[in-house]
C-alpha positions, 0 to 999 in steps of 0.5 A: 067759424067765419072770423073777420080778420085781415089780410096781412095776418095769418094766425087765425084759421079763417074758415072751415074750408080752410080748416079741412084743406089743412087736414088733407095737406097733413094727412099727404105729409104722413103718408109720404112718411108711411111710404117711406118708413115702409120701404126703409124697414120692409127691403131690410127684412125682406132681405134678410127673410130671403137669406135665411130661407134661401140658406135653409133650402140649399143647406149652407149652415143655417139651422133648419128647427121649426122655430128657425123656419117659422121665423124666417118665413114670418120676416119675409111676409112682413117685409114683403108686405111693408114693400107692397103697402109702401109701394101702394102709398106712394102709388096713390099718392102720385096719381094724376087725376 
């Protein structure tokens, strides 16, 4: 895939290695985006998790059905678990080598 061109012009990819050094840079770019997606949806819901478990143990109102319970408890994990996927992108990512 060598291709002869100049060195003023830039369009043409001009070798694999290029190619591939292309690839790592894109895939830096979506993570960061991953991390911060994760954060932006997982601290809502880990909040809103924690709320409602919190109100269902101290009894403040909020209904305490199997339905309510398993709801509150599956959007703490999920938060939870975007935070920690989050955290761990962004970890990774900024690692000195």
């Amino acid at each position: 895939m060598n291709k002869k061109i100049s060195k003023d012009d830039k369009t043409v990819i001009m070798s694999d290695k290029y190619l591939s050094e292309s690839g790592v840079q894109g895939g830096k770019i979506i993570g960061e985006k991953l991390a911060l997606g994760s954060f932006v949806i997982g601290f809502p819901l880990l909040i809103i998790g924690l709320y409602a478990i919190f109100n269902m143990l101290f009894d403040f109102g909020f209904p305490t059905h199997a339905a309510g319970i398993i709801a509150a408890i599956l959007v703490t994990v999920i938060g939870l678990l975007l935070v920690i996927g989050g955290y761990n992108i962004y970890r990774t990512k900024h690692v000195k080598k």
